[in-house]
Structure formats: structure tokens, C-alpha cells
N, CA and C atoms as a LAMMPS dump frame, in Angstrom:
ITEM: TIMESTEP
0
ITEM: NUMBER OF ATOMS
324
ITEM: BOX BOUNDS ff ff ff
-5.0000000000000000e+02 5.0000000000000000e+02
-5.0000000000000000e+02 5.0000000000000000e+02
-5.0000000000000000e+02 5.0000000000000000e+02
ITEM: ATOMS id mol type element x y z
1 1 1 N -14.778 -2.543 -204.24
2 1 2 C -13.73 -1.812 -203.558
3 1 3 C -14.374 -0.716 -202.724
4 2 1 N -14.026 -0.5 -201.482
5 2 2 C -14.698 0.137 -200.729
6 2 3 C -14.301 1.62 -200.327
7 3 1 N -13.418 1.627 -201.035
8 3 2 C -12.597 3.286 -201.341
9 3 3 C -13.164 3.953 -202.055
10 4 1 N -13.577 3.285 -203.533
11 4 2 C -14.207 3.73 -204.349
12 4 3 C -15.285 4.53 -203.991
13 5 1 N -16.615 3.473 -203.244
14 5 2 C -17.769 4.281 -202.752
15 5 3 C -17.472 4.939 -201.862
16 6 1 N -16.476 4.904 -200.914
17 6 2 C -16.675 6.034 -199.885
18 6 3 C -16.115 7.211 -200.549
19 7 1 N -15.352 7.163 -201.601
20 7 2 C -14.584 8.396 -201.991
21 7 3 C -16.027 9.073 -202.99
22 8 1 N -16.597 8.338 -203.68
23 8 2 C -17.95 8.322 -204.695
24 8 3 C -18.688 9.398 -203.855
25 9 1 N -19.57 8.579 -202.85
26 9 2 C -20.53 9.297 -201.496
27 9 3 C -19.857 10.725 -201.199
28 10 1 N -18.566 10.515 -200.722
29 10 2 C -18.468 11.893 -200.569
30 10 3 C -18.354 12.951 -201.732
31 11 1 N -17.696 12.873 -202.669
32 11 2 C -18.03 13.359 -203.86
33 11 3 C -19.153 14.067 -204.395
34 12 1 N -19.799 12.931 -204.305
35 12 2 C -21.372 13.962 -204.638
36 12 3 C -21.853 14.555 -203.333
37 13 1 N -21.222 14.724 -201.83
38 13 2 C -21.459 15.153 -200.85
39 13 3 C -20.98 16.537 -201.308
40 14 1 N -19.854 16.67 -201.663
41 14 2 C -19.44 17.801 -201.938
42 14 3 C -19.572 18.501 -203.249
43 15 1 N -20.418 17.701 -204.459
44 15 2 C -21.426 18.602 -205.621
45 15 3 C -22.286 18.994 -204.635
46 16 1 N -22.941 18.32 -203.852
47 16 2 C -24.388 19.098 -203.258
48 16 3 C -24.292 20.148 -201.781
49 17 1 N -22.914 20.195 -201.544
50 17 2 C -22.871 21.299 -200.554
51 17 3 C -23.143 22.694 -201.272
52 18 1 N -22.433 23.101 -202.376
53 18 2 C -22.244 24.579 -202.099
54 18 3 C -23.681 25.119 -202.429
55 19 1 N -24.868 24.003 -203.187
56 19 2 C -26.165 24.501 -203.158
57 19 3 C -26.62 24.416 -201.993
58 20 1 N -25.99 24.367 -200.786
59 20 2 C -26.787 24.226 -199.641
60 20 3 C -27.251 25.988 -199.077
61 21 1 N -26.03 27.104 -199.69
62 21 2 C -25.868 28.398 -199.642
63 21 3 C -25.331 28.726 -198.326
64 22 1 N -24.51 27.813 -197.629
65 22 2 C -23.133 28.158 -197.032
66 22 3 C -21.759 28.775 -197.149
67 23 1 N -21.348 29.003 -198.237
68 23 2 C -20.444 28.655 -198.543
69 23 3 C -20.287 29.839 -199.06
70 24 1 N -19.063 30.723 -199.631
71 24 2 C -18.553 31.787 -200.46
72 24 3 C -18.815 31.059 -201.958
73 25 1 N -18.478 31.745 -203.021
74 25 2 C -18.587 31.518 -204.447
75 25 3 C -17.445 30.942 -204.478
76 26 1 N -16.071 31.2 -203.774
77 26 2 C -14.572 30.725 -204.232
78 26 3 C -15.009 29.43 -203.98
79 27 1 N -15.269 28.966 -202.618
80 27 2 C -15.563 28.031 -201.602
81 27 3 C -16.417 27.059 -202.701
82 28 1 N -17.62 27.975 -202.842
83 28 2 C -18.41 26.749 -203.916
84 28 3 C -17.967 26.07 -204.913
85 29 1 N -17.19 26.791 -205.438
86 29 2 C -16.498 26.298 -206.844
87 29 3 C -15.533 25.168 -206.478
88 30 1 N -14.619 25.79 -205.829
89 30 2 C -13.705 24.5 -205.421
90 30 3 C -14.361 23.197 -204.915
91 31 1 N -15.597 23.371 -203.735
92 31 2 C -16.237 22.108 -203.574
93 31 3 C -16.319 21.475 -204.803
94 32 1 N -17.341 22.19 -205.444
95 32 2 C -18.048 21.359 -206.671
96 32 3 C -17.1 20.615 -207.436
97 33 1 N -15.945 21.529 -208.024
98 33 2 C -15.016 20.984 -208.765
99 33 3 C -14.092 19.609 -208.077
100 34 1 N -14.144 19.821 -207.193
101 34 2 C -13.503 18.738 -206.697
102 34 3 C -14.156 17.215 -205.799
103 35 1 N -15.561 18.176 -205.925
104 35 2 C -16.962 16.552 -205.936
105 35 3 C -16.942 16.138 -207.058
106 36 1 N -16.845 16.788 -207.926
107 36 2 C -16.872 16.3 -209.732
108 36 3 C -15.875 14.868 -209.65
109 37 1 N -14.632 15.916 -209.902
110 37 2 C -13.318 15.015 -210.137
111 37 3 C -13.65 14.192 -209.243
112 38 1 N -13.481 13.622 -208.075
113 38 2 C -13.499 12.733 -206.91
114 38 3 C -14.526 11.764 -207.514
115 39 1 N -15.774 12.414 -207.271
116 39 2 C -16.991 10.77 -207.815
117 39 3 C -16.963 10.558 -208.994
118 40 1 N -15.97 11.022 -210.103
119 40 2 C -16.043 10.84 -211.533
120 40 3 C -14.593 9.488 -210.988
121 41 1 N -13.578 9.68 -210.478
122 41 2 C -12.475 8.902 -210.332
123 41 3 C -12.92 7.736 -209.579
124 42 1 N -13.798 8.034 -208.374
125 42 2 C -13.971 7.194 -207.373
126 42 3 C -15.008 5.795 -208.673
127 43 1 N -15.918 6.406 -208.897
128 43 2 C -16.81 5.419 -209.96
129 43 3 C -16.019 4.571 -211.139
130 44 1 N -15.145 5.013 -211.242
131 44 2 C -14.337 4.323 -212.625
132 44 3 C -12.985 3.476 -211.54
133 45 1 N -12.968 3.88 -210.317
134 45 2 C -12.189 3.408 -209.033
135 45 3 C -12.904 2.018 -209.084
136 46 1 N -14.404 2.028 -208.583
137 46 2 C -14.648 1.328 -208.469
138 46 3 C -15.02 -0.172 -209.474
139 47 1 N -15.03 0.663 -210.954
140 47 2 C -14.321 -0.627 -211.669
141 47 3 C -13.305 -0.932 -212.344
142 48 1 N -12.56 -1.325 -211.173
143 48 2 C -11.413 -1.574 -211.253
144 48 3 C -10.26 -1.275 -211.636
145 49 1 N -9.765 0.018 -211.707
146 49 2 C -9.087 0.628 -211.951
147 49 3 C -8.492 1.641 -210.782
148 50 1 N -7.572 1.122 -209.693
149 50 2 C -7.263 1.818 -208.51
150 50 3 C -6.427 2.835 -208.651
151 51 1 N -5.94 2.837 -210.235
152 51 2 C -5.036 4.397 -210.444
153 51 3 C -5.787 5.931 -209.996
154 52 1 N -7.051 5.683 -210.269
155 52 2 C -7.595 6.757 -210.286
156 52 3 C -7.646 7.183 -208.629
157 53 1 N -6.877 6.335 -207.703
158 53 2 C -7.107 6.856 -206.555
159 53 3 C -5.592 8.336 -206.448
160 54 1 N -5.358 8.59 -207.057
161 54 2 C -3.703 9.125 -207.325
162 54 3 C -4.519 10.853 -207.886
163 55 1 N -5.882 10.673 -208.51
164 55 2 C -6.541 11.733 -209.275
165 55 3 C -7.159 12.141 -207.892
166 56 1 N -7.755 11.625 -206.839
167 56 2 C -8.923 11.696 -205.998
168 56 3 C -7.644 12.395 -204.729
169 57 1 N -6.622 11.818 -204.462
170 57 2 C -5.649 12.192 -203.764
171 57 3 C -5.277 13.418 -204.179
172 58 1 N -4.847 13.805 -205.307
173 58 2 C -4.001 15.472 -205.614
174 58 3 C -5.355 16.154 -205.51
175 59 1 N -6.098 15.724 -206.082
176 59 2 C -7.336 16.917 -206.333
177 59 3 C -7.491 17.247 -204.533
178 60 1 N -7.764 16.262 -203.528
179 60 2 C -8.15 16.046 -202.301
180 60 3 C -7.32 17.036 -201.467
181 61 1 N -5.962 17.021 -201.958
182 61 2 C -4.886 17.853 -201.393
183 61 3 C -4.993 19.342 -202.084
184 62 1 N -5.61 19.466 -202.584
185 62 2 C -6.069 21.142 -203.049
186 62 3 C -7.182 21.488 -202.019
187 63 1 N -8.208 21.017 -201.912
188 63 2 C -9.724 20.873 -200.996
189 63 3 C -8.698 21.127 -199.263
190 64 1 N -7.916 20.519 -199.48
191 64 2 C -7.799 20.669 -198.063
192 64 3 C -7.027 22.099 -197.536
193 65 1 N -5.982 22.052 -198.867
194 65 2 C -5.175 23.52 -198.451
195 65 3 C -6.491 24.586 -199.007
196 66 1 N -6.873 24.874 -199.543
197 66 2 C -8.083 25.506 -199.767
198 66 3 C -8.231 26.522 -198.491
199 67 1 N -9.002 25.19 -197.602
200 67 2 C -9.348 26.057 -196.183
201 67 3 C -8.716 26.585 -195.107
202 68 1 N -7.534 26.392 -195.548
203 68 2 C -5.847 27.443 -195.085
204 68 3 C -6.335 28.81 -195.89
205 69 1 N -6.521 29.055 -196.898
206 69 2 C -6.414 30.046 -197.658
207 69 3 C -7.426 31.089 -197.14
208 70 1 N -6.798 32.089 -196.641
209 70 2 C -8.002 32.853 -196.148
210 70 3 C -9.054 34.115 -197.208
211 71 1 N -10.068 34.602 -196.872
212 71 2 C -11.15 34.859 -197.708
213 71 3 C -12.074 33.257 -198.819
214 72 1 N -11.336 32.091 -198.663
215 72 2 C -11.914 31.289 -199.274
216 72 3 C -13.328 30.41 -198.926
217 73 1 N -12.702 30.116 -197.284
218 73 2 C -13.635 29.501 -196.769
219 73 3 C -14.473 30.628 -196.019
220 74 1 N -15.532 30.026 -195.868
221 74 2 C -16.628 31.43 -195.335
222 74 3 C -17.39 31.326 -194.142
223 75 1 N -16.609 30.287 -193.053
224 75 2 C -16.934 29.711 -191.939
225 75 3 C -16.784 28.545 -191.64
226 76 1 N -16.659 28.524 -190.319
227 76 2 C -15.924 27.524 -189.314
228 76 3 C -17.115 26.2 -189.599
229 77 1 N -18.115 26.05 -190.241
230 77 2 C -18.651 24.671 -190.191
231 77 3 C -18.565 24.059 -191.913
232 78 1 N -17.797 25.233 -192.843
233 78 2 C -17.308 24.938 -194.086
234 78 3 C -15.992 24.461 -193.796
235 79 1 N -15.47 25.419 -193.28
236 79 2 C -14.03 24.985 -192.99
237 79 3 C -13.71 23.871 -192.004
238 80 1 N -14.344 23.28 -191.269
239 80 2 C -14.433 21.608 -191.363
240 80 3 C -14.926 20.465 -192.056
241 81 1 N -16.003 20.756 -192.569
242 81 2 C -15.953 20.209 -193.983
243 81 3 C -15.464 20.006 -195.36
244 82 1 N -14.718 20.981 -195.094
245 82 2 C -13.479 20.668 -196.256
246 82 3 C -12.491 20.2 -195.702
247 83 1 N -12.293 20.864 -194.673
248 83 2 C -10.681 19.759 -194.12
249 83 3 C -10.66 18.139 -193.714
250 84 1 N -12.267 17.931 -193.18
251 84 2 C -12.493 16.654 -193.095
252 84 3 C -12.668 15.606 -194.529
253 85 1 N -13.142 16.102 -195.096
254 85 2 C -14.006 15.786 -196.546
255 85 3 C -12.193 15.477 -197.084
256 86 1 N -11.554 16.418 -196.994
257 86 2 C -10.528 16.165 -197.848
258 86 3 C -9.299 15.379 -197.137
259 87 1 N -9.111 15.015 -195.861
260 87 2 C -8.435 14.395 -195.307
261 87 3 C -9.257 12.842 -195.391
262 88 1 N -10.439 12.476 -195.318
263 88 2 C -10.569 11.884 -196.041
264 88 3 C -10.281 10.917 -197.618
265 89 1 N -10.57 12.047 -198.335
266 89 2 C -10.288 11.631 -200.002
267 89 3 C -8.728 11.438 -199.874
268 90 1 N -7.832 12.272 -199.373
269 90 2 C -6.561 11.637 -199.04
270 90 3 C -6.159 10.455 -199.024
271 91 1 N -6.826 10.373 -197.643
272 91 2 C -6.406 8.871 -197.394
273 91 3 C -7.06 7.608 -197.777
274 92 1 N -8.909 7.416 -198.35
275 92 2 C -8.884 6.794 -199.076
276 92 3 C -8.247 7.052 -200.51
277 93 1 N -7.913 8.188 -201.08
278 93 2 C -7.668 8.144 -202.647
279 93 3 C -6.379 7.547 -202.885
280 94 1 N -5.59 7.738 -201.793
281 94 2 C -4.054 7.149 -201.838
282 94 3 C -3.766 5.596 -201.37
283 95 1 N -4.598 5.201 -200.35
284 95 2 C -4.797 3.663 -200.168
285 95 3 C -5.328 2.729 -201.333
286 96 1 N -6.159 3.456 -202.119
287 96 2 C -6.783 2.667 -203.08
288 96 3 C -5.47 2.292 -204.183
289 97 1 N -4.165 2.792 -203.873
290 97 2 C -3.468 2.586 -204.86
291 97 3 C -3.016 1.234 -205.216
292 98 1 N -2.602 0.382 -206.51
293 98 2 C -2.536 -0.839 -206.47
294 98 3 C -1.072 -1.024 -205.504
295 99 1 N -1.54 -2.226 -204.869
296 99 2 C -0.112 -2.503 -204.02
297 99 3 C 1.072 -3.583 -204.898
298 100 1 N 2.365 -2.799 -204.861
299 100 2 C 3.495 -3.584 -205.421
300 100 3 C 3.34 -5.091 -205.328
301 101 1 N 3.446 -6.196 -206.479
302 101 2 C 3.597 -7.48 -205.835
303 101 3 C 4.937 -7.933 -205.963
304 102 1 N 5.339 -7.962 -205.14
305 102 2 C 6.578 -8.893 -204.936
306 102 3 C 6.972 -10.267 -205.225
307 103 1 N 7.852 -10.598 -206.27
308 103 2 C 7.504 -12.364 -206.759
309 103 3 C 9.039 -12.248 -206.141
310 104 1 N 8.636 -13.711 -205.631
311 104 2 C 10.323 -13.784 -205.228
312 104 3 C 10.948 -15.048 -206.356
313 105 1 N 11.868 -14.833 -206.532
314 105 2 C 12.886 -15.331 -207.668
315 105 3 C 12.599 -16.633 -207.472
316 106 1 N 11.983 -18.124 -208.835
317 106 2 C 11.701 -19.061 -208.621
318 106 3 C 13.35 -19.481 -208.955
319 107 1 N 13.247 -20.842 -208.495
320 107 2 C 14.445 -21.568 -208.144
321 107 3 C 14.55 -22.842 -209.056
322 108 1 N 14.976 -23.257 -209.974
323 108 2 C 14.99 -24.436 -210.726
324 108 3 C 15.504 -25.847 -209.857
């Protein structure tokens, strides 16, 4: 499943930002915490279990309002990286969801 790893990749993209020393302490924390959750969901995503895209989505939607929040983000090349990073996990974490199957009524 290809949600999985891209949601995975970025994940640990975003454990290894706030050691990059960009970032505020608020800023770091929230990355990290939410690279955690993300490549911990995205990896168990990827076997086989697409609920966890529903964990990668809410968490994703915190990351993003985040960098609305002012004093959090600590510059304009953080604060696209979180809004991207998390518009991202969005939209793969919410696509990965299983899709309804529809049986249509058999007929004797």
C-alpha cells in the first residue's frame, strides 16, 4: 500500500526535523510527536490494516493547525513544512481508508 510508505517516509521526516535546530521547542515537540504517531500508524498501515489511516489523518490535522498558531512555528521555511507535511498526511491518511463494498442484492 502506497499510503502507508509515503505517510511512513514522511513520518520519520518529521522525527528528524526538529534535530535539524530550526525549529522552536513548541514546534519540535509537535513535529516529533506527530512523526512518531504517523510512521508508527503508517507501518502497521502498511500491513494491512487501513484503519490506522483515520490515526495519521487527526494527528495530521493538529500538525497543520499548529502553524496557524502563532509563537509556535519559528519561521517561514518551518511553517511550510508543516503545512505541507501535514496536508499531505491528510490526504494520504484519509484515502488509505478501507472503501465501502457495495454487494448488490443476489436474485434467486
Amino acid at each position: 500500500m502506497a499510503n502507508g510508505w509515503i505517510l511512513g517516509i514522511l513520518g520519520i521526516w518529521m522525527v528528524i526535523t526538529p534535530f535539524l535546530g530550526f525549529a522552536s521547542i513548541a514546534n519540535s515537540w509537535i513535529d516529533w510527536i506527530v512523526g512518531v504517531v504517523c510512521a508508527i500508524s503508517a507501518f502497521t498501515m502498511a500491513r494491512a490494516k487501513p484503519g490506522q489511516g483515520w490515526v495519521a489523518g487527526i494527528v495530521s490535522i493538529w500538525l497543520f493547525i499548529a502553524g496557524f498558531i502563532g509563537g509556535v512555528v519559528s519561521g517561514a521555511g518551518v511553517w511550510w513544512n508543516d503545512i505541507l507535511i501535514g496536508l499531505v498526511f491528510i490526504v494520504t491518511g484519509f484515502t488509505a481508508l478501507p472503501r465501502a463494498q457495495t454487494h448488490s442484492p443476489q436474485t434467486a
